[in-house]
N, C-alpha and C positions, 0 to 999 in steps of 0.2 A: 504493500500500500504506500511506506513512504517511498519507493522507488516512482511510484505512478508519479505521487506527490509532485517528485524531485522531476521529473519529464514534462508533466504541465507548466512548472514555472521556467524550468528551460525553454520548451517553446514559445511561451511567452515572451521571454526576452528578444528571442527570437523576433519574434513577431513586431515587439516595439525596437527592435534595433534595425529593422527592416523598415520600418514604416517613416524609422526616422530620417535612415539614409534617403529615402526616394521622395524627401521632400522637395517639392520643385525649386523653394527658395533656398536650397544648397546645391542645386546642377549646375556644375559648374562653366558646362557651353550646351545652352540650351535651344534646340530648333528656332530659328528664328526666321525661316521664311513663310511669311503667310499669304504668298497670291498676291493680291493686287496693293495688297497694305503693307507690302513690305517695306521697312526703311531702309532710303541709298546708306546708312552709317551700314549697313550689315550686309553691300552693295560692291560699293566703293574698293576702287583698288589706290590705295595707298601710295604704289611706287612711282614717283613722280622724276624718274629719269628721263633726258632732253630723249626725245624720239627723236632717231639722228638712224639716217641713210647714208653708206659711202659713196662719194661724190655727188649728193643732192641735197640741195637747199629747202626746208618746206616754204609752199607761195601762198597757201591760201588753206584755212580749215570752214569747214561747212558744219552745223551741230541743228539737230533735231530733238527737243527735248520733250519729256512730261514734267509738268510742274513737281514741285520739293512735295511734301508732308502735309497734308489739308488738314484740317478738321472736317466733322463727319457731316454731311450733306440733310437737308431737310427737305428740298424740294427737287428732287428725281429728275434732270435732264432729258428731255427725249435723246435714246440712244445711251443714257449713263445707267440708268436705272438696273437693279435684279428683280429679279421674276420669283412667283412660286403659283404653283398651282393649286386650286382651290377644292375645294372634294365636289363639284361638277365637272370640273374638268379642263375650269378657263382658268386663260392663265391672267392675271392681275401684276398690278407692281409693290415693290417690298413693302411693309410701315416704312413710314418716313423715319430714316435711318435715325438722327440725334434725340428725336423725340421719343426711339423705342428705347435706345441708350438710357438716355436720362431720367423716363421715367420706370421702365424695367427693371433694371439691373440692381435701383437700391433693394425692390424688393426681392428679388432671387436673392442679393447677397447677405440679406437678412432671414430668409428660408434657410439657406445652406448653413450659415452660423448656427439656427435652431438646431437644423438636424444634427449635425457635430455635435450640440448641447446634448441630445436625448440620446448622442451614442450610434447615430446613423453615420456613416460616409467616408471615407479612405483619407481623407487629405490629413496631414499632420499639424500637429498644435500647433505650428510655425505659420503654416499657409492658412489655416481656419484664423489666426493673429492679423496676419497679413490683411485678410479677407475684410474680417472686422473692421478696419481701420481705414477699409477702400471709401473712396469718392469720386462724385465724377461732378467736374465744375466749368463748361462749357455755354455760355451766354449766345440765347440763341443767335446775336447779333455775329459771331462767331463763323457760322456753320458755310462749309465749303472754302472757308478763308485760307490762306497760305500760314502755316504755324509756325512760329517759332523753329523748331526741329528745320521743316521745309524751306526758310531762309539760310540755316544753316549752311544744310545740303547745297544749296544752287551757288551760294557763297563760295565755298569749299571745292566744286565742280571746276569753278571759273577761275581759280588760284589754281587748283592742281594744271588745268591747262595751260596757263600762264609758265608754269615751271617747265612740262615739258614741253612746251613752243615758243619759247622767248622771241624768237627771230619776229612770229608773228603777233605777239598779246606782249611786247614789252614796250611799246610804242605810246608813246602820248596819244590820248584820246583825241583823234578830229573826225568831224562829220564828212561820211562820203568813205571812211577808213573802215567803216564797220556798217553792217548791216543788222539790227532787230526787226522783230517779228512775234504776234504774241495774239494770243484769244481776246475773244471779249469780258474773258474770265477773270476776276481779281487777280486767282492765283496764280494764272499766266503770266501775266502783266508784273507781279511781284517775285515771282521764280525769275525774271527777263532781269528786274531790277537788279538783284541779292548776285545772281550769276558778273552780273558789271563792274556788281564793286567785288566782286573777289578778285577781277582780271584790273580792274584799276584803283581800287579804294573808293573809300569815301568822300577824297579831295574833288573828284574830277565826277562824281554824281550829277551837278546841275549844269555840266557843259554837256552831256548826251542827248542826244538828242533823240528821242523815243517817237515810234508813228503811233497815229489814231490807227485802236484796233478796227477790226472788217468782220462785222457780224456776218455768223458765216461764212468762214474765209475758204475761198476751195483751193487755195496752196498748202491749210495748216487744221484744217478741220474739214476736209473735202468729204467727210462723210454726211455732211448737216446739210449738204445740195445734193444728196445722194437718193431720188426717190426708189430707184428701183431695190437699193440697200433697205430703206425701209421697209415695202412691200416683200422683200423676198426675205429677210433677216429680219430688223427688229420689231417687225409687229408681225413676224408670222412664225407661229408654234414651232414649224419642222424645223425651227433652228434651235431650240431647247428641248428636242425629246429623249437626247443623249443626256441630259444634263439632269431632267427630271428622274431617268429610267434610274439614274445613279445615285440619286439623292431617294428615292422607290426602293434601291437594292439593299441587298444584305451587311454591303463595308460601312453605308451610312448608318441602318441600322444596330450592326454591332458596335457602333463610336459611341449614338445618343444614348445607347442601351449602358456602355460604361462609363460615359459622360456622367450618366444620372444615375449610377451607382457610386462613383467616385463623389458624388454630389449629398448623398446621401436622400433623394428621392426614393420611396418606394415605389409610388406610380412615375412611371421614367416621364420625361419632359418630350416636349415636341422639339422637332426637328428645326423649327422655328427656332426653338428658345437654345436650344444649344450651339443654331447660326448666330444669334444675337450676341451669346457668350462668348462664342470666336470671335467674330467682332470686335468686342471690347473687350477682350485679350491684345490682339493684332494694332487697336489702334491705341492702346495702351505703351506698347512696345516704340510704336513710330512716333507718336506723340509725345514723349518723354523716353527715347531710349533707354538713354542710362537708366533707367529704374526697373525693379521688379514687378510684371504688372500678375497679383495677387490672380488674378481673372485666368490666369495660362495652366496654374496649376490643376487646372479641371480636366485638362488635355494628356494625353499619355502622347510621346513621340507618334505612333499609327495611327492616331484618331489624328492629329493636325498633318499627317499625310495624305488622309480621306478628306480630310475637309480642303485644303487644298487643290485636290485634284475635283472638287465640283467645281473649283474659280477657273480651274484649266479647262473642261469641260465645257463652261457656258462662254468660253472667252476663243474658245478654240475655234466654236461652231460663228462665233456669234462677230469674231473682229478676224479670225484668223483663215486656216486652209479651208474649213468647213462647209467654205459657201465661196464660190467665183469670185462675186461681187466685191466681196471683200475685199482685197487685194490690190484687184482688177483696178477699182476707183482710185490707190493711192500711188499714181503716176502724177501728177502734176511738182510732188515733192523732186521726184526722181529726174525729170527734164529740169527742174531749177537748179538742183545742184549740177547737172551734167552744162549746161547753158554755162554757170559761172565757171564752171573750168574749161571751159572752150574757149571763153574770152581771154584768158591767160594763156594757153595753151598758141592761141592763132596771134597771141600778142594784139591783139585790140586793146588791153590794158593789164595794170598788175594790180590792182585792187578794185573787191575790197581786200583787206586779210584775211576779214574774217565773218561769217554771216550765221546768225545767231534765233531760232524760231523756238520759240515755248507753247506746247501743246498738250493734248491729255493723253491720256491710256489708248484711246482708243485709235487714232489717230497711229499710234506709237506701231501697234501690235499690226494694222494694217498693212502698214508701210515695212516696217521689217519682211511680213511677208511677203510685199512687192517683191525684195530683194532674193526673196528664197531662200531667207534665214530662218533656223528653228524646225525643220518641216522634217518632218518623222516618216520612215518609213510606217511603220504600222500606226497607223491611225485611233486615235484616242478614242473610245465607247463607252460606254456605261459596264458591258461586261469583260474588260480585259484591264481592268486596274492593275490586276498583280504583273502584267508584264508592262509595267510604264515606268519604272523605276527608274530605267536611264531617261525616257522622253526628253530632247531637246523642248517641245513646248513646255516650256514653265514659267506661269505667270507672276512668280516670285522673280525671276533673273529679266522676264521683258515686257511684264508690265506695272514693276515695281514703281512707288512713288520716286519720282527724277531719270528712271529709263532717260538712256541719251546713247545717239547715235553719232560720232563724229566722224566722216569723209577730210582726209588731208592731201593735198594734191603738193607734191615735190617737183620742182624740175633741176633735171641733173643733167651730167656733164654730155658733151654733144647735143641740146637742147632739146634731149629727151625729157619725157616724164612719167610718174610712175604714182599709184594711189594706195594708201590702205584706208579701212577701216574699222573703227576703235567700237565698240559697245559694250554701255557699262567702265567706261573707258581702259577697255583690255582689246591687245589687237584682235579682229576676227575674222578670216575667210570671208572675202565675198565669192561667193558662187559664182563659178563660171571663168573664173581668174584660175590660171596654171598655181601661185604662187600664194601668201598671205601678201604680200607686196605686186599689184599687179600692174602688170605694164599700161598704159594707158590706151594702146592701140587695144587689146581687152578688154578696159572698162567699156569704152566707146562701144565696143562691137555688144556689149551688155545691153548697154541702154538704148541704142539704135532704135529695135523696134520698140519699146516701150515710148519712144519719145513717138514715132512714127504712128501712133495707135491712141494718142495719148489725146480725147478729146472727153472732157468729163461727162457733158452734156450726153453723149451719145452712150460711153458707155452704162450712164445711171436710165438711160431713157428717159432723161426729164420734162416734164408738158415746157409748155413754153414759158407758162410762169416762173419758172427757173431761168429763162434764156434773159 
């Protein structure tokens, strides 16, 4: 008997020595990519060595960005919004995102404290501490704004390129030397800003000269004149039936199922309320990096794998290879940047240095597929989750908050020239180029027919009210 004794209070220790190690507030590198809320700090490549070609000078850098770190949105974009499906079978758009934050989450996070109290839920005294002590303090005048964090980021983007392109971002500011470009969006407009003064400070802020944005701009948001995009993608079902069947299956069900175990629910939560929880997990993390966001510890590493992969899913279908259209529409980027390095190339001129566009996610993910980045052989479903582990589509690495494309065009010696390009600012394979560095007779032969084909109008079908 005291043998039994002595084996129950051993596994018990057990059991609390276990429970203590796997508190989230002790992991010491914890998953931090979450889909579209990812932060550039967990992004960002640090090495900021002069990018340097033997025997060529860089002439000219081209950049396409997403804005920094927002705060969470309240009124749904056409074309930004998520979906869920309703139990007849339409599909509708989310609750309005900060409003279900702010008012939700105090009371889940006072549910989940109870059950802890009464002895329900897995999370350790640390994190059920942590939990307690959570807030969320976002004024709705806030909502969609460029944050703190996201100034940072654009900040910090536009210094690191400074460092490695001195030749071209070490120059006094003059007008005609640089080109902006930016939404009708605050946080475009302020991602454009934060990015200026990292490449020139704060001294030379009120000599830039910044343009009036272009609602609707079909160089920078060419999906917002995009009818047939809308017709055939965002307002029609068959572009979210991958995304619902997945969030319907089993890997989403066994997440909410340990979600709300872990939570100490006995009747488990809706799929809703455990997206919600993600959520503000992910924008906890972007929002305030450096902190532990109390909200993550609900999550085991495979549940924010699964949850992840429905952002891949409905982004895949919805901005990515999944649909023609998609893609298809984002050539007018792709002729502007090939246009300015023609005019260097033919010697018409040697600036600007440098030409600089702030855009969204969606725009971002478009356009990268223009180029034939990210494209998976085996195509993402609802039921092939377990073989996507490597998937190049991931919307943590390209449609994270500050995704940025940079095109640098060099001319070297014999008045050749030659291009890479950087995303996420690491060099990357452009398709279709023999080389990571590709000759420019190459690029050219790339962009040829996409310029040649390149009329938006036609491709979107648009009635004439769009002409």
């Amino acid at each position: 008997m005291i043998a039994v004794k002595i084996a129950v209070v051993v596994l018990l220790a057990i059991v609390c020595v276990s429970a203590e190690t796997s508190c989230y507030a002790n992991v010491a590198n914890p998953n931090l990519y979450f889909a579209t809320k990812t932060s550039y700090k967990f992004i960002k490549n640090t090495n900021t060595d002069q990018i340097t070609l033997p025997g060529c000078e860089a002439v000219q850098m081209w950049l396409f960005s997403r804005h920094g770190t927002r705060y969470p949105r309240n009124d749904p974009e056409p074309g930004g919004e998520e979906y869920r499906q309703t139990d007849d079978g339409s599909i509708e758009s989310r609750e309005m995102e900060l409003d279900a934050l702010t008012q939700q989450m105090p009371i889940l996070r006072d549910a989940v404290v109870q059950n802890h109290e009464s002895g329900r839920g897995e999370l350790c005294a640390e994190d059920v501490q942590n939990l307690r002590g959570w807030t969320i303090d976002i004024p709705p005048e806030l909502e969609e704004k460029l944050a703190p964090a996201g100034e940072e980021e654009m900040h910090d983007i536009g210094d690191r390129y400074t460092a490695r392109l001195p030749g071209l971002l070490d120059h006094s500011y003059k007008d005609g030397d640089y080109v902006f470009r930016f939404t009708t969006a605050s946080r475009a407009e302020k991602s454009c800003h934060h990015f200026a003064k990292g490449v020139w400070g704060n001294n030379e802020e009120d000599t830039i000269v910044y343009p009036v944005p272009i609602e609707n701009d079909p160089l920078i948001r060419f999906y917002k004149v995009c009818s047939k995009w809308y017709d055939e993608v965002d307002n029609n079902t068959a572009s979210r039936v991958e995304w619902q069947a997945f969030i319907d299956g089993p890997e989403v069900a066994a997440t909410v199922a340990a979600v709300s175990k872990r939570l100490g629910f006995v009747v488990p939560l809706s799929y809703d309320q455990v997206s919600l929880t993600y959520t503000m997990c992910r924008y906890d993390k972007a929002l305030y990096y450096g902190q532990l966001s109390p909200w993550c510890a609900a999550f085991s590493n495979p549940d924010l794998l699964v949850l992840e992969y429905v952002d891949d899913l409905l982004y895949y279908y919805k901005d990515g290879y999944g649909f023609e259209i998609n893609w298809k529409q984002a050539c007018n980027p792709v002729v502007d940047v090939a246009n300015y390095f023609n005019s260097i190339v033919l010697g018409a001129t040697n600036k600007p240095y440098g030409i600089f566009y702030f855009s969204h996610s969606g725009a971002m993910a478009k356009l990268l597929a223009r180029w034939g980045l990210y494209n998976d052989t085996i195509v993402p479903t609802a039921s092939n989750f377990a073989f996507q582990s490597g998937r190049q589509w991931s919307t943590s690495r390209m449609q994270n908050f500050g995704v940025n494309m940079v095109f640098v065009l060099f001319r070297c010696e014999l008045n050749t020239y030659k291009v890479q390009l950087y995303v996420n600012e690491r060099l990357t394979h452009i398709p279709g180029c023999a080389q990571d560095t590709c000759l420019f007779s190459e690029f050219a032969a790339i962009v040829k027919p996409i310029i040649e084909t390149c009329d938006l109008d036609a491709i979107c079908e648009n009635p004439p009210a769009y002409f």
